[in-house]
PLY file of the C-alpha trace (Angstrom):
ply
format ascii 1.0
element vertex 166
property float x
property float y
property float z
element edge 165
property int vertex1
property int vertex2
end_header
0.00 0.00 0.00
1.26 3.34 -1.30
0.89 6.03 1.73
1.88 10.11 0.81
0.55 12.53 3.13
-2.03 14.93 1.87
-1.22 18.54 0.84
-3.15 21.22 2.76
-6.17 21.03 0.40
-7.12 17.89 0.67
-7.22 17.44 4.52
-8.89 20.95 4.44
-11.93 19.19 3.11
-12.25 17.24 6.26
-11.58 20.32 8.15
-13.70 22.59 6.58
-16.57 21.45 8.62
-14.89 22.39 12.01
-15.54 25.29 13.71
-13.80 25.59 16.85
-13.72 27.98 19.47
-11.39 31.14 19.46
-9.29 32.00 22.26
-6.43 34.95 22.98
-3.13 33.58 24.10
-1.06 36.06 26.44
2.22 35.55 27.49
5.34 37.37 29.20
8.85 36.17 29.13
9.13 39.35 32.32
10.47 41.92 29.84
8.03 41.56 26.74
4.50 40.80 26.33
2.81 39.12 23.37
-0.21 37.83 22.21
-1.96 36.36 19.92
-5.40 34.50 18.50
-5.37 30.80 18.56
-7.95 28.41 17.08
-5.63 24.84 18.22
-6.50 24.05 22.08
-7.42 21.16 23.48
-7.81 19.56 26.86
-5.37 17.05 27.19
-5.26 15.25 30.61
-8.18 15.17 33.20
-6.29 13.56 36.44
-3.91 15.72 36.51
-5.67 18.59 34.28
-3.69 19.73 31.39
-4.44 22.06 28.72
-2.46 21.83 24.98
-2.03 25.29 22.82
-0.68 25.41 19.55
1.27 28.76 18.21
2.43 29.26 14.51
6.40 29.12 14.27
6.15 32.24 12.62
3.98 34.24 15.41
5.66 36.55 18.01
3.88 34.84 20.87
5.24 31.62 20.27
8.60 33.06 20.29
8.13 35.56 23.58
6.12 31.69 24.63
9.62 30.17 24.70
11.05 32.10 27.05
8.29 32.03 29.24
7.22 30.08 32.03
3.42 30.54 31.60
0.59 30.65 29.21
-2.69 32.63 29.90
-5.71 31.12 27.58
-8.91 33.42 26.98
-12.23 32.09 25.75
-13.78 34.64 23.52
-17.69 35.32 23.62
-19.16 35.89 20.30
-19.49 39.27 20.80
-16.02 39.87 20.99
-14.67 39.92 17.44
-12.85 43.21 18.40
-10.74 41.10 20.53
-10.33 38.38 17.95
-9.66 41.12 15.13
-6.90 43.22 16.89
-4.81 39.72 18.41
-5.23 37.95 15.15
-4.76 40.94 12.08
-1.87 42.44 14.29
1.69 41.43 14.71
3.21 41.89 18.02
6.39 42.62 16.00
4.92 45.69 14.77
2.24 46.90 17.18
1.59 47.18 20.91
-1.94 44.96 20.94
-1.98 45.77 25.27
-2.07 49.57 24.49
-5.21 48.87 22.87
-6.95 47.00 25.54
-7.85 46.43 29.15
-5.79 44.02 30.83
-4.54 42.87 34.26
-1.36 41.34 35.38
-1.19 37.84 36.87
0.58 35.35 38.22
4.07 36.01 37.24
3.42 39.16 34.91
0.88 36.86 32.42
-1.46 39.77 30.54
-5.03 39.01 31.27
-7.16 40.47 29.64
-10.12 42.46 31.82
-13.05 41.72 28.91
-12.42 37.82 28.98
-13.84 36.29 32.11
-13.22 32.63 31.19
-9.41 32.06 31.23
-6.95 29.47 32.36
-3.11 30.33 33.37
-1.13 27.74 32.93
2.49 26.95 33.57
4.05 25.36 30.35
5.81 22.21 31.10
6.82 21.14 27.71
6.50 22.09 24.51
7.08 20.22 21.09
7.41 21.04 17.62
4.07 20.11 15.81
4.72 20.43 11.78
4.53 24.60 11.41
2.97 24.96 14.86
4.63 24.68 18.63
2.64 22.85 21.22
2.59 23.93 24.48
1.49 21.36 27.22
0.00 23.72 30.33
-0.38 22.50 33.87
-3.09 25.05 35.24
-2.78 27.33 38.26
-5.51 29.34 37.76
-8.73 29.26 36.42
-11.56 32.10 36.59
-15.33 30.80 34.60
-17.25 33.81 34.81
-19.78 34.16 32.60
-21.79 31.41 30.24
-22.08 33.39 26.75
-21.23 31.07 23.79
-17.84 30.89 22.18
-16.22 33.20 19.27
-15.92 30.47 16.65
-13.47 29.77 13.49
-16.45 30.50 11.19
-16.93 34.14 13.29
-13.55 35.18 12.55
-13.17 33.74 8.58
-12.65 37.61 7.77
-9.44 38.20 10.22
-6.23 38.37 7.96
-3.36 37.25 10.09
-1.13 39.33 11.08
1.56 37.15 9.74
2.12 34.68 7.52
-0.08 30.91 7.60
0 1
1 2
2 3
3 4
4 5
5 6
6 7
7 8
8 9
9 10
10 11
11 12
12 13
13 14
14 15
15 16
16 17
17 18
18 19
19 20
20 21
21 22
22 23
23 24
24 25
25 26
26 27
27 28
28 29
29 30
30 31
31 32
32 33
33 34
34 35
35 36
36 37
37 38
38 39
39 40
40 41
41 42
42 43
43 44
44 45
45 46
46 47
47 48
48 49
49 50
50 51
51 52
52 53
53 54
54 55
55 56
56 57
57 58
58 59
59 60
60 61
61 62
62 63
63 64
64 65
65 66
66 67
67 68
68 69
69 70
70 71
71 72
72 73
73 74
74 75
75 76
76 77
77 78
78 79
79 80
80 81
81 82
82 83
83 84
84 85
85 86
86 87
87 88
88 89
89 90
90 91
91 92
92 93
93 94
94 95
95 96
96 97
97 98
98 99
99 100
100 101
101 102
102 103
103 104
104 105
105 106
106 107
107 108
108 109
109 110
110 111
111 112
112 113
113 114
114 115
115 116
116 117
117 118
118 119
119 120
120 121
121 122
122 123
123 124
124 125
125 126
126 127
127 128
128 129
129 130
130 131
131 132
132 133
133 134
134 135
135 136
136 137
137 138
138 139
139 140
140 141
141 142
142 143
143 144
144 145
145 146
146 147
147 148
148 149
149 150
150 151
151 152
152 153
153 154
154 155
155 156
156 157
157 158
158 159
159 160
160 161
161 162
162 163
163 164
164 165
């Protein structure tokens, strides 16, 4: 049996059909912050909890995210395209995306940001190169669930450019 992977188009017809949920990424490596719009989470581990996050290789988070000894993950509501619009169509290698929004420090410096009351910190404890992505495996240390709206979705944000290149 002849096996070749498949090119981006054809396993984009099986993912076509997804539409997960949207969530900012903030980081701090204690002298820079970054940030960025992620659609590749998933719960990994349920005794102990762990959380995985995937960053492009060619993002600014996942480079500030190397240096760093935690992750904070935001859920976005659907009303928050803003959110999803200025972390996703902005480079942190060009623009300042904190001196456009409301945001906290917390544990160890992480950015969180004030409009996104369903978050996770995490400290990373490994992280792996995934094809053009990094994975970051999280052990949480915090976790705030305030408020029930429904997710910011893939489909929600098809008409963010990225900041960078896919």
């Amino acid at each position: 049996m002849d096996l070749r992977p498949l090119g981006r188009r054809e396993f984009d017809r099986f993912t076509e059909a997804l539409d997960y949920p949207m969530f900012v990424v903030t980081t701090t490596d204690g002298s820079e912050r970054s940030g960025c719009l992620v659609g590749f989470t998933t719960q990994t581990g349920i005794d102990p909890p762990r959380f995985l996050v995937c960053l492009s290789d060619k993002n600014h988070t996942m480079q500030v995210a190397q240096r760093a000894e935690l992750l904070a993950v935001h859920l976005l509501a659907e009303e928050q395209h803003d959110l999803a619009e200025l972390f996703g169509a902005e480079t942190g290698d060009e623009v300042d995306k904190f001196a456009r929004c409301s945001w906290s420090a917390g544990p160890g410096g992480v950015p969180l940001l004030d409009d996104c009351p369903r978050r996770v910190v995490g400290r990373i404890i490994e992280h792996v190169t995934l094809g053009d992505h990094v994975g970051f495996l999280l052990e949480p240390v915090e976790v705030e669930a305030a408020g029930d709206a429904d997710p910011l979705t893939l489909q929600d944000v098809a008409d963010v450019e990225p900041g960078h290149d896919p």
